[in-house]
N, C-alpha and C positions, 0 to 999 in steps of 0.2 A: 581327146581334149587334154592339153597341158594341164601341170599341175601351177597353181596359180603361187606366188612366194608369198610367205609368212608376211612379208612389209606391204603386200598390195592387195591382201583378202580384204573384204568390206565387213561389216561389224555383223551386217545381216543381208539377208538375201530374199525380196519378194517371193510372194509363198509360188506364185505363176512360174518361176525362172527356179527355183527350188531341185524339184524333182533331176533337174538334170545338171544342178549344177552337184549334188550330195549322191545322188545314181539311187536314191530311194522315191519311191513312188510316193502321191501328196495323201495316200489313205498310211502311209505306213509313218509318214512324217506327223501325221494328225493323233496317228494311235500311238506314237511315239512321246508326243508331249501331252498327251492325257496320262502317260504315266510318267510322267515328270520325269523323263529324260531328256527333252529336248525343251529349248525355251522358244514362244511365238512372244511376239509384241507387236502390235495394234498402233498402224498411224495414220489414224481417221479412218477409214474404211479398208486400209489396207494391215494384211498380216504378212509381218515379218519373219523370218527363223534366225534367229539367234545363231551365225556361224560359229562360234568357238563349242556352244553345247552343240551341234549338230558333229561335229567334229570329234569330240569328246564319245559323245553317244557311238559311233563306226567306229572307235577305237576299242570302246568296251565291248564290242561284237568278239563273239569266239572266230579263232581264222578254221577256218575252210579245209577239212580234209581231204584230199583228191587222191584218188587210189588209180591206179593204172589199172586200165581194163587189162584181164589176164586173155583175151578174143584176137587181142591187138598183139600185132609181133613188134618188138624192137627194130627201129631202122639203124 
């Protein structure tokens, strides 16, 4: 998936379309704004996620140490 430009993200993102538009699953998005890292908003029966906190929240993630497996030869 492209990465979508700063001038054309949507303000929020239905919780259904969620999960793969942010690459986090909708239990880790839920556990997410129970501790108030992520914002939801409610319109009518529907929940939103709040894209800039969601955005916000994956930035303040630690990044990913990947170690070369030493099994593996250099090509």
């Amino acid at each position: 998936m492209s990465p979508i430009p700063w001038n054309e993200r949507p303000a929020a993102v239905p919780m259904p379309k969620a999960p793969a538009v942010f690459g986090l699953s909708r239990s880790a998005i839920y556990r997410a704004a129970a501790e108030g890292k992520i914002i939801l908003r409610k319109l009518g029966s529907s929940t939103l996620v709040d894209t800039e906190s969601a955005l916000a929240f994956l930035a303040s993630l630690p990044v990913a140490e990947v170690k070369a497996d030493a099994r593996r030869k250099a090509a």
